[in-house]
C-alpha positions, 0 to 999 in steps of 0.5 A: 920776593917773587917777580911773577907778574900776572896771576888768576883768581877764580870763585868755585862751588856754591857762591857766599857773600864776601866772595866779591870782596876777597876778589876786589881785595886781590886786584887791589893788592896785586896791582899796587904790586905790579902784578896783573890779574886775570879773572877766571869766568865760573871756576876752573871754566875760566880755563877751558876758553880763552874768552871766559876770562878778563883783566881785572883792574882796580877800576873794575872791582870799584863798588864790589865790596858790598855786593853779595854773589861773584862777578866772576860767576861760579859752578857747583859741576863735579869733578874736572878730573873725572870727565873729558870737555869739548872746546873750541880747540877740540875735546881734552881731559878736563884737568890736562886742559886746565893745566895748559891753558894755565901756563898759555894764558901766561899766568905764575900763580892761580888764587883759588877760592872756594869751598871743600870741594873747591879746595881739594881740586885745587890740591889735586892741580897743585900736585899737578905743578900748578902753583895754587893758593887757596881762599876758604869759603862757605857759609857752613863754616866747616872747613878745617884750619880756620875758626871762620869762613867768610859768608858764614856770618851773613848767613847767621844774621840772616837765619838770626832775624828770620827767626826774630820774625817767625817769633812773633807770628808764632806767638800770636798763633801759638804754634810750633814754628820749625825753621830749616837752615843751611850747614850739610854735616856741620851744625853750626848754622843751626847753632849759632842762630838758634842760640842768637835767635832764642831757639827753644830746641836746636837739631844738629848733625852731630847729635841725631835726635829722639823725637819723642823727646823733642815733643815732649819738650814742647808739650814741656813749654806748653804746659808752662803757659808758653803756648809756642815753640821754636825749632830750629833744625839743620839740613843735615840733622837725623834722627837716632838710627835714622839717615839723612833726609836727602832732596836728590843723591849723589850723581856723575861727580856731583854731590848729595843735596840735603833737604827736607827734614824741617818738614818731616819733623813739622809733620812729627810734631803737629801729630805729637803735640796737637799743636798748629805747626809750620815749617819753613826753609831758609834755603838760599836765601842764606846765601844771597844779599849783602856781606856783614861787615865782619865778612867784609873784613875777613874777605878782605884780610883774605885776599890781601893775604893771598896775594901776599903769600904769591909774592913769597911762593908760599904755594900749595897753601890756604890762607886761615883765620886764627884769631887775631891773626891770618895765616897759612894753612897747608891744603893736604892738612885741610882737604878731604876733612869737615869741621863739625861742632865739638860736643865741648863746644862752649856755645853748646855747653852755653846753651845747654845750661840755657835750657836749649834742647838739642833733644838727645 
């Protein structure tokens, strides 16, 4: 068993509901071992000043598990290993100055949680010497390794009552109600709500679509007597020989932001169909609000492990789900690769036989 006795715990990259319970879960576990916890204020930041940082007891995380967002803060900035930062001691490589303030501040292991992108800078400071224990974390669910990341859950529920609620203002309308979701490359949001929403045809990156097949599907229902549709659409969806519809591009480390594809596709359909047509995106709010208790759960399973593969040094690792189980994944074989939805996928196969259209 290992005698270190002071450890850090970050939240890096785009929040999610759970992350403040894998925090109270870590502080917990780690005091009723005798070892302290330093909070580190939004992502690697925390380790640029020493005043961005703060004990955490187990006082301080009482009440949080229910609490979506982070009380440690979190930053969506581009890569510390690609650009210098001025501190108050000065102007330092971003990363040489992560690397020493780590070992100024006293500290044996970091807990780092957080998404890709997250993950594969924490790689990057393991390679450094920096002993590193990483926490899966993003409402995509596409980090490879785990079966689930928490937050992704909460986001389903979510985009699964809103289209419960567009349901029957698309009824009484009779219009085409087209609900834009979360996901980047991975459908999965999409997937999962659109089968628990009772989506009529769901769009997902990995499977770009025919248009006129997705008009024809609905003019398909109408025809029928169902005199409305649903469609959900993934922000990373594209259509056959198309490209990503994208809100801004890659810039200075950060990342593309999707977006806007709902809205092209509403356009389509309205002239297609000749139907009303509304569109709507979910946006952040699928990111915001309360834990499910699933997420809860998982969360929690999360950081206690974490804290328990310290104890062992078990470093250079993300802890997993692998259901039933909470195990260790070794970050070079998880960074730097998406998890998307097999077309074997049984849920995709599932609602196929449905009637789903994913109108390919």
């Amino acid at each position: 068993m290992s005698s270190i006795g002071r450890i850090g715990v970050l939240t890096g990259g785009g929040d999610a509901p759970g992350l403040n319970a894998v925090i109270r879960a870590v502080v917990k576990t780690a005091s009723n071992s005798g070892i302290d916890v330093v909070g580190l204020e939004d992502s690697f930041d925390g380790l640029i000043e020493p005043n961005r940082s703060r004990i955490l007891t187990p006082r301080d995380v009482t009440g949080i598990l229910r609490l979506g967002g982070t009380i440690l803060g979190t930053t969506n900035r581009g890569n510390p290993f690609a650009y210098p930062v001025t501190t108050s001691e000065g102007v330092h490589d971003y990363s040489d100055r992560v690397v020493e303030m780590f070992h100024k501040m006293g500290l044996g292991a970091l807990i780092v949680i957080g998404g890709d992108g997250t993950l594969a800078i924490a790689h990057e400071f393991f390679n450094r010497g920096v002993p590193v224990v990483g926490v899966p974390k993003t409402i995509d669910n596409d980090i490879v390794g785990t079966t689930n990341c928490f937050g992704f859950d909460t986001a389903v529920d979510f985009a699964t009552d809103a289209i419960d609620r567009l349901h029957t203002t698309a009824e009484a309308h009779h219009r085409i109600m087209i609900v834009e979701v979360m996901g980047r490359y991975a459908g999965w949001i999409a997937l999962y709500a659109g089968v628990a929403g009772g989506a009529d045809a769901i769009l997902i990156p990995e499977i770009p679509f025919d248009i006129a097949l997705v008009a024809e599907r609905l003019r398909a229902r109408d025809a029928c007597g169902a005199k409305f549709s649903i469609v959900v659409v993934a922000e990373g969806a594209y259509h056959k020989g198309g490209t990503l519809s994208l809100v801004q591009e890659a810039h200075d480390g950060y990342a593309e932001r999707l977006g806007g594809i709902g809205a092209q596709v509403c356009e389509t359909l309205a002239r297609e169909t000749g139907k009303e047509t509304r569109s709507v995106v979910l946006g952040h709010l699928q990111r915001g609000g309360a834990p499910t208790s699933f997420d809860r759960m998982l969360a929690t399973r999360f950081g206690g492990k974490a804290v328990e593969l310290i104890q062992h040094q078990d470093f250079g690792t993300m802890v997993a789900f692998d259901p039933p189980d909470i195990v260790a994944r070794r970050l070079e074989e998880v960074v730097g690769k998406t998890k998307t939805v097999p077309l074997d996928h049984d849920l995709l196969v599932t609602a196929k036989a449905l009637g789903v259209s994913f109108c390919d």
